[in-house]
N, C-alpha and C positions, 0 to 999 in steps of 0.2 A: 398501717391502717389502710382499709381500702374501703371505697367509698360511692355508690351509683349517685351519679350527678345526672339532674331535670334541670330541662330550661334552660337552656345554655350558660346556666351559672354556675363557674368552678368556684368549689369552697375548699378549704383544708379544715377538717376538724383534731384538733389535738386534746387530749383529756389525759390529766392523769390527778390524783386524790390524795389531799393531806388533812391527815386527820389529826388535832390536834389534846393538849394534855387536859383542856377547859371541856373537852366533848363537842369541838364544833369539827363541824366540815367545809370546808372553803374552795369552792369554784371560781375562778377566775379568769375570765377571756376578754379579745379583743377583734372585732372586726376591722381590717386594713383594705386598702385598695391598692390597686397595682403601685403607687409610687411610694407603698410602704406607710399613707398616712390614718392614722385610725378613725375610726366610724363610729362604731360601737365600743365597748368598754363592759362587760358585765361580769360581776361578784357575786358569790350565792353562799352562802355561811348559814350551817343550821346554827339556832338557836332565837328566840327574840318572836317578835311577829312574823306571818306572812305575809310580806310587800316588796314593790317592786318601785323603786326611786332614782331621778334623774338627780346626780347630781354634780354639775358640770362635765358633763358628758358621761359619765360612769353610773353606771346599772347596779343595784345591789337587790338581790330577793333572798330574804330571809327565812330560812324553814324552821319550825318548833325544835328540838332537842331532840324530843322523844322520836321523832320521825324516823331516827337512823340511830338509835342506844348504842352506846360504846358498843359493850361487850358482844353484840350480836352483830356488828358494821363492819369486825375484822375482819369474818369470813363470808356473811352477808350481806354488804352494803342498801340492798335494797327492801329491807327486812322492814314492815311497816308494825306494828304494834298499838294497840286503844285507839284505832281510827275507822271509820266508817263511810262505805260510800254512798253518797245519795245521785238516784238518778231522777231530772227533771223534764217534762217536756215540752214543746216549743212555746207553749204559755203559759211556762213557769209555774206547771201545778209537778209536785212531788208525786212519782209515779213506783218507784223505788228505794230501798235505803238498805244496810247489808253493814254488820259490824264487820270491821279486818283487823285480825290477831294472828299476827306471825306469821305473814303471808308475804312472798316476793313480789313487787309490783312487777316485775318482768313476767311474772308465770300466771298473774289475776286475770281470769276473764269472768265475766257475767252468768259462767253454765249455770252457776248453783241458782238464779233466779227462776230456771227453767224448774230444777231439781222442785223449788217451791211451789211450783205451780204458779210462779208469775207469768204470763207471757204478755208482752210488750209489741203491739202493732208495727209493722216496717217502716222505719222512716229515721231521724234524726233526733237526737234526745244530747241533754248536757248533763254530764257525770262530774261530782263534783266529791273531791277528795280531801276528806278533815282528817285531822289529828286531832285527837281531844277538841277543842273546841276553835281551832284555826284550821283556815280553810286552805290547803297546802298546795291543789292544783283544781283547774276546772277542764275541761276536756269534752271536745264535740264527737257524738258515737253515733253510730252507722246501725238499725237494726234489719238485717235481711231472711226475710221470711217469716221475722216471729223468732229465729233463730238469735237469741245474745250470747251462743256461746262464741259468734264471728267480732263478737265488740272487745274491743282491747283499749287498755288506759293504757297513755304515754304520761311518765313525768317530762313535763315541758316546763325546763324554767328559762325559756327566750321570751324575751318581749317580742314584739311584733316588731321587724326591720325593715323599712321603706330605706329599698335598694337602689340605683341602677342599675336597668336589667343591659345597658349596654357593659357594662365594665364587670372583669372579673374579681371577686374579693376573697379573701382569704380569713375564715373564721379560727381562730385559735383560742381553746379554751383547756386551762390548767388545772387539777384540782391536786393539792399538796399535802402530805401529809407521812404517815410513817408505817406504813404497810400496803402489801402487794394484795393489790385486788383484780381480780379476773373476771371479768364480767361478758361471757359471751353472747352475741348477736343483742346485743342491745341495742333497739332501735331511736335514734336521737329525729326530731321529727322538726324543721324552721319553716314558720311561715315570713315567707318572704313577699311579701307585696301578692297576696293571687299565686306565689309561686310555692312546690313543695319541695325542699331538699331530704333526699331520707338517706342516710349512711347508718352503715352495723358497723358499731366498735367490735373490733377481734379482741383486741384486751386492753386494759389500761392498768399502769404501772405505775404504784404507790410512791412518793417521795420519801425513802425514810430518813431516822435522823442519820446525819453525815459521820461521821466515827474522824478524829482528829490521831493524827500521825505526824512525824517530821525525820529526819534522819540530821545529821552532823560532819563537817568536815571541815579540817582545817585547810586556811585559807595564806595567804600571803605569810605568816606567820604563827607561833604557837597561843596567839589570843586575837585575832582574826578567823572568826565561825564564820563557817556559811550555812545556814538552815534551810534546808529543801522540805517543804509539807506536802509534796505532791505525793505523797505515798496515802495521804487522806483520804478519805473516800466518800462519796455522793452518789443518789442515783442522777441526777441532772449534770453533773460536774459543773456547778456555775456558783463552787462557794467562793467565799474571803476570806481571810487572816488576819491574826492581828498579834504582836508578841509583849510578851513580859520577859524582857533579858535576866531579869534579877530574881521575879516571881515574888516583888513587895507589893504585890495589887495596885500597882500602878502599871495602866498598859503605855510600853513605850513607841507603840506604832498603831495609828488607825487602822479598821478593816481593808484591807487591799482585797486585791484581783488576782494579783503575785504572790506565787506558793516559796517562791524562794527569798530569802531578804540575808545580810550580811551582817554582823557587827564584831567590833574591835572592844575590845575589852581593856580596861584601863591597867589591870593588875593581871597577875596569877592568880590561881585559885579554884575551887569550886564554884558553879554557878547551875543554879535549880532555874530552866527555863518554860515558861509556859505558853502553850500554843494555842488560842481558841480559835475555832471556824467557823461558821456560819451558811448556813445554804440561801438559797433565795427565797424560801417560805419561813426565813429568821430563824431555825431550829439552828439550836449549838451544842457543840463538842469541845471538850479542851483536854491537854493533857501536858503532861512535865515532863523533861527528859534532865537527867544532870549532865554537864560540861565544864570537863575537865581545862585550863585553860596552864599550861608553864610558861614562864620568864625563859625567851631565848638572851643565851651572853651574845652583846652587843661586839662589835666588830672595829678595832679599832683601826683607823686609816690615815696618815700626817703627811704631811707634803715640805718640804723643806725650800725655800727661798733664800738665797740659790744655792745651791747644791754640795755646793764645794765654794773657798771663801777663801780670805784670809786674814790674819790680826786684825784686831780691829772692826770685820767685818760686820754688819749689824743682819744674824741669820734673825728668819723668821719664820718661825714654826705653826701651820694650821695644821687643827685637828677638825677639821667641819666634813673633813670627807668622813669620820666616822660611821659606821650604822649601826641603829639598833631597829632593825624589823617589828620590836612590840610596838614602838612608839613613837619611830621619827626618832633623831638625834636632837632634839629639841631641849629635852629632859639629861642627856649627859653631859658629866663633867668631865673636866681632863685633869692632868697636873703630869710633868716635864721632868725628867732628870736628865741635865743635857749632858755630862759625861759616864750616864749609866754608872755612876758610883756609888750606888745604893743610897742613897742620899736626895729625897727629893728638893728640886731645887723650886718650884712652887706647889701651892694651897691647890685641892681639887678646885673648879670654875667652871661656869657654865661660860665663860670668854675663851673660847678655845683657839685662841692665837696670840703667841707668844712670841718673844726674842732675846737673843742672846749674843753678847758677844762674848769670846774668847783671848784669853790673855796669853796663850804660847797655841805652837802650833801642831799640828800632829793629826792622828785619827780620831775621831769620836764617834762610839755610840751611843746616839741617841734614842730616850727609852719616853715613849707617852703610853699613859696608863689611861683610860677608860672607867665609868661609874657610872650605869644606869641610876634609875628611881630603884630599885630592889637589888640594890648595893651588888650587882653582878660586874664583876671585873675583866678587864683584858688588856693585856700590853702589845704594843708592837714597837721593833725599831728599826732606826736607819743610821747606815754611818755617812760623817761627812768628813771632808778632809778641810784642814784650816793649814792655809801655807803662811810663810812669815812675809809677808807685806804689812808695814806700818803705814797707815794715811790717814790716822788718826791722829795726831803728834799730841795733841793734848793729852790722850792716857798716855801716850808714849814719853811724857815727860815723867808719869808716874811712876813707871817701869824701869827707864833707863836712868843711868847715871852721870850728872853733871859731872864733871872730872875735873877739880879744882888745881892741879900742882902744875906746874912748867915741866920742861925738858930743854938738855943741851943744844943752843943757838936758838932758841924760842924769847921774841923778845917782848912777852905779853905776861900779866898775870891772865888765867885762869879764870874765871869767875862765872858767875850764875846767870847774871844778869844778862849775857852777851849771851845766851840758849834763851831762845824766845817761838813762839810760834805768833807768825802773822801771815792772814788772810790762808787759812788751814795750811802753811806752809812753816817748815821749821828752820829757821833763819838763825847763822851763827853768824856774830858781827863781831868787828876788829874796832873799836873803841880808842881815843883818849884817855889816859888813867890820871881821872881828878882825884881821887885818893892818896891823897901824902903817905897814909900807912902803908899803901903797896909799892915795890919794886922796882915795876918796869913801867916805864914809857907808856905802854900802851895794854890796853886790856883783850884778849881774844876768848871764843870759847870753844869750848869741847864736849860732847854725848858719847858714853858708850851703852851697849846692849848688856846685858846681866845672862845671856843666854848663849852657851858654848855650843858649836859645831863643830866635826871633823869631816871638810870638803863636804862641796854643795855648791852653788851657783847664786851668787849676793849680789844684786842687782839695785842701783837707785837712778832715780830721774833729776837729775838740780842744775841747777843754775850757778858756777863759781861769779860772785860781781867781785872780782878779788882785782888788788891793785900792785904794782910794781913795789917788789920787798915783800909779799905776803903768799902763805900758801892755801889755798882749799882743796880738802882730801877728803875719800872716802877708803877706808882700809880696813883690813883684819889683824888683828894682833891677838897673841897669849896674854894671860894678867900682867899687868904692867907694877914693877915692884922698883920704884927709883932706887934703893939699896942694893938693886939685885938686878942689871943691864943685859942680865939675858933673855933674850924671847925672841918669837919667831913674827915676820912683817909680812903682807900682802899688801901692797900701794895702789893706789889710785892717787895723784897728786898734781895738782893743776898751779904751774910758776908760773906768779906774777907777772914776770917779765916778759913770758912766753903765751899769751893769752889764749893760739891757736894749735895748744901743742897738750900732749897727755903723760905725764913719766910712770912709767909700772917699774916696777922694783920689788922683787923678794928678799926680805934679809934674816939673818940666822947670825945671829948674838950667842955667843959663848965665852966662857972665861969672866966672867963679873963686864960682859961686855969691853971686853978690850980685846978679843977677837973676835971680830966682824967679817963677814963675809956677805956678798950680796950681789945680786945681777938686778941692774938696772937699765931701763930703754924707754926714750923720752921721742915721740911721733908725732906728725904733723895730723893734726884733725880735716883740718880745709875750711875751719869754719872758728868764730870768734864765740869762746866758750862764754864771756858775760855776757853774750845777747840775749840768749834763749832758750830754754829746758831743754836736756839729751838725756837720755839711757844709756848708763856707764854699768858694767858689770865684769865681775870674776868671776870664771868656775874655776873652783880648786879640785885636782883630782887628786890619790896620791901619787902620781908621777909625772904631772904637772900644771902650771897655773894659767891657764886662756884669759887675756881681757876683751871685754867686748862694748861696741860703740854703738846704740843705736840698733842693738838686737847681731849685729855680724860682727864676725871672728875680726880684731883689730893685732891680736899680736900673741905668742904662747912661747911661754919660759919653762926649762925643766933643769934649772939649776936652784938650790936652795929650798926645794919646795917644803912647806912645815908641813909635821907630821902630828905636833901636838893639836888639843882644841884648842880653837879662835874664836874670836866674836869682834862683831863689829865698832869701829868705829867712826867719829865723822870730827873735824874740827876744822877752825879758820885760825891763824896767827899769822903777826910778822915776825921779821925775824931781826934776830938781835944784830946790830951790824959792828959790833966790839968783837966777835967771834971770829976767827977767821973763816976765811971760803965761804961767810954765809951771805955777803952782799956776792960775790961772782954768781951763786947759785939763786939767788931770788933777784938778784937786781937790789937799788938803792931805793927807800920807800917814797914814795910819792905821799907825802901827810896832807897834799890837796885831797885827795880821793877818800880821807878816810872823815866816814866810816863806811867801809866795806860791807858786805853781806853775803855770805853764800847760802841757797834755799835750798832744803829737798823738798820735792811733792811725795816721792814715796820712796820707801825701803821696799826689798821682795829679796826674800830667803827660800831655796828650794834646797831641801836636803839631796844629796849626791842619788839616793836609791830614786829616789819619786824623780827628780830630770833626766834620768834614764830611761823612765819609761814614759817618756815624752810625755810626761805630766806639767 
């Protein structure tokens, strides 16, 4: 728009016309001053009376209906219809009056008064403009020479503005509506205090109604929308949004600003969404688009604590690192097969950390299975290795076998009671025998494993409290069959008499055991075995048997070595001293000392493949 500025007063005039579905038309502007703060305020809406009202600070002048008729305002906004002018002069006697039907008030002059033979003396006269019987504008006219066809109406709907003529202001005035009107060299005329502003609209550009669009994309996942509505359209571009996700007439967002907005969707499915928009003269558009939304299969993910383990060991299995992108893992279950044996070993659960322990030792996979809300599935596994370390003794009592019978120069019953575990230590004691029913002297006990090996590395940590006449051992042996004295021996054996010393010995029993063969070697430790827990251990290879002290190489035999399965065992006795050679070999019993005890802390079995690879 461009605009000739008087008086050293800069205005801006802005116009543009919305016409509405009621038949009105609505004008609306505002006077600002340089720091942007408003002055004036005016609305102009055909319909109703003609008046002009303050009402806190805002201006409203109302025009008749008929002033601007629908049907003739699309393309001739200034189309006046059953209205007449009257012209008065300067002492209010009627001098003039002229019916207007269907006439532009841009293109009305006064000629036709001439055409009647009125002629109107030079000077200044007030033109005053009705509609039917409201008076729509009054207007001061200029007659020169007798000449009215030089007199021209202005529709003027400004009040009168008492300005400062020192400060610049800025007039902005809107009219809204829903078609393009073009209205050229229209002269808009303010009086401003004594001052005259006259600017020519070039054109002004109807508001229509806005047209409601959106587009679709997925987002983070396959029920994560993101809605873009900026493909909408306005002539102002200054509409809002508002959305119906589900399209139940209930809106689930107020009007915004923001053409874009996101939502997650609880399920899969169809969903019917609706958009409506709104311009700044409240005209709306709305429209539905469908959105498709699928169930992504959730992602299962389990973390193993710790890794690798052994008997005993209490693994613990979380599934929290799972994902499921619809929904957060919040909503899935899990459920565990801890040796992948198609057999689940718990109930789906939203508790997704579990534990297990293992009763032998070996490789495991492990299988955890996944269940979203819309029963979508997934497994993932992992394997872990369980070596044979017992430090459990209490299941270990369940597992292994008490061993109730004696053997030749063994001067103890057998019994149950003497396999105890105290303070999580597995304590075999050498007793008094109060039972008249039993045999010997003295009562000792015995544990074996139920679980055969061929060569591997059997390792325990204990404490021999043994006393003069008594043995405490840790050893491998084949089934032990008293009817049948054949079987193969690995020793660990701690004499009584010798408290700072170790005997290894392999034996190989043949002939119902009456041919014996066996290399034995008894070494000095440097250290008094009842004081204080060590690491004793055998690797058996098949071509020979290493013992080991405290994790380093203490001594290796390659005579005898067994070649059938072994398994372990541990026992404490004394020894019988009616036998010959068994008080030189243990000493004479010291029955101060007793009751005796020797502790393990733990057992540890590594099969011969897995210690090779420095496992």
């Amino acid at each position: 728009m461009v605009y000739r500025i008087t008086q050293y007063l800069a205005v801006m005039i802005i116009l543009s016309v919305h016409l509405f579905s009621g038949d009105s038309l609505i004008v609306v502007g505002r006077v600002v001053d340089l720091a942007g703060q408003p002055v004036f305020h005016l609305t102009v809406e055909t319909g109703g009376i003609s008046s002009l009202t303050d009402n806190n600070g805002e201006y409203q002048l109302v025009i008749p209906n008929s002033c601007l008729p629908v049907d003739e305002f699309k393309d001739n906004p200034e189309v006046i219809q059953n209205g007449q002018i009257t012209i008065f002069n300067l002492i209010g006697q009627k001098v003039y009056e002229q019916k207007i039907c269907n006439q532009l008030l841009n293109h009305f002059t006064l000629q036709g008064v001439a055409d009647n033979g009125i002629n109107l003396a030079s000077g200044f006269y007030l033109a005053v403009l009705r509609v039917g019987n409201k008076i729509v504008q009054k207007n001061k006219i200029s007659i020169i020479d007798g000449n009215m066809s030089h007199a021209r109406l202005f529709v003027e709907p400004f009040k009168q503005l008492h300005l400062s003529k020192s400060l610049a202001y800025t007039l902005e005035i809107s009219v809204r509506g829903a078609h393009i009107l073009d209205i050229e060299n229209q002269t808009v005329e303010v009086d401003l205090n004594e001052m005259t502003l006259t600017g020519e609209v070039e054109t002004i550009a109807v508001d229509r109604f806005p047209t409601a669009g959106f587009s679709v994309a997925k987002g983070e996942n396959q029920r994560h929308i993101i809605f873009d509505a900026s493909v909408s359209e306005d002539d102002d571009n200054r509409l809002k949004y508002r959305w119906d996700w589900e399209n139940d007439g209930l809106w689930d967002t107020n009007f915004m600003i923001s053409s874009q907005q996101e939502h997650q969707y609880p399920s899969s499915g169809e969903f019917v969404v609706r958009l409506e928009v709104k311009d700044y003269a409240g005209q709306t558009d709305d429209t539905t688009q469908t959105v498709s939304c699928s169930n992504t299969v959730p992602m299962p993910i389990f973390s193993v604590s710790p890794d690798s383990g052994y008997l005993d060991t209490e693994f613990l299995f979380d599934g929290n690192l799972s994902l499921d992108s619809d929904e957060g893992n919040e909503n899935l279950q899990v459920r565990w097969d801890f040796e992948s044996d198609g057999i689940w070993d718990t109930e789906f659960s939203s508790e997704k950390i579990s534990s297990h322990r293992y009763n032998s030792a070996g490789l495991y996979l492990v299988t955890m299975q996944i269940v979203d809300s819309e029963e979508e599935t997934d497994e993932a596994d992992r394997t872990i290795k369980v070596h044979y370390v017992y430090d459990h003794f209490v299941t270990l009592l369940d597992r292994w076998i008490v061993q109730l019978y004696g053997f030749p120069g063994n001067g103890c019953n057998m019994v149950p009671e003497n396999v105890k575990v105290e303070n999580s230590h597995l304590c075999l004691e050498v007793t008094f025998n109060d039972n008249a029913t039993l045999p010997m002297k003295y009562n000792g006990g015995e544990i074996g494993d139920t679980t055969f090996f061929t060569y591997g590395y059997f390792e325990t940590r204990m404490k021999p409290g043994i006393m003069s006449g008594s043995v405490g051992s840790f050893f491998l042996m084949n089934k032990f069959e008293i009817e049948n004295w054949e079987h193969k021996e690995i020793d660990i054996e701690f004499i009584g008499k010798h408290p700072t010393s170790m005997q290894m010995t392999t034996h190989d029993y043949q002939n119902g055991g009456l041919d014996h063969k066996f290399s034995t070697t008894t070494k000095d430790l440097g250290f008094d075995i009842r004081e204080c827990f060590h690491d004793y251990g055998i690797l058996w290879t098949p071509d020979s048997v290493s013992w080991f002290v405290d994790g380093k190489l203490f001594h290796t035999e390659t005579q005898y070595v067994p070649h059938e399965p072994l398994h372990i065992r541990m026992n404490n006795w004394a020894g019988d001293m009616s036998v010959d050679g068994i008080s030189l070999w243990l000493g004479e019993i010291d029955e101060s000392q007793i009751p005796t005890s020797v502790e393990y802390q733990w057992i540890k079995i590594i099969p011969i493949t897995e210690y090779f690879n420095n496992d």
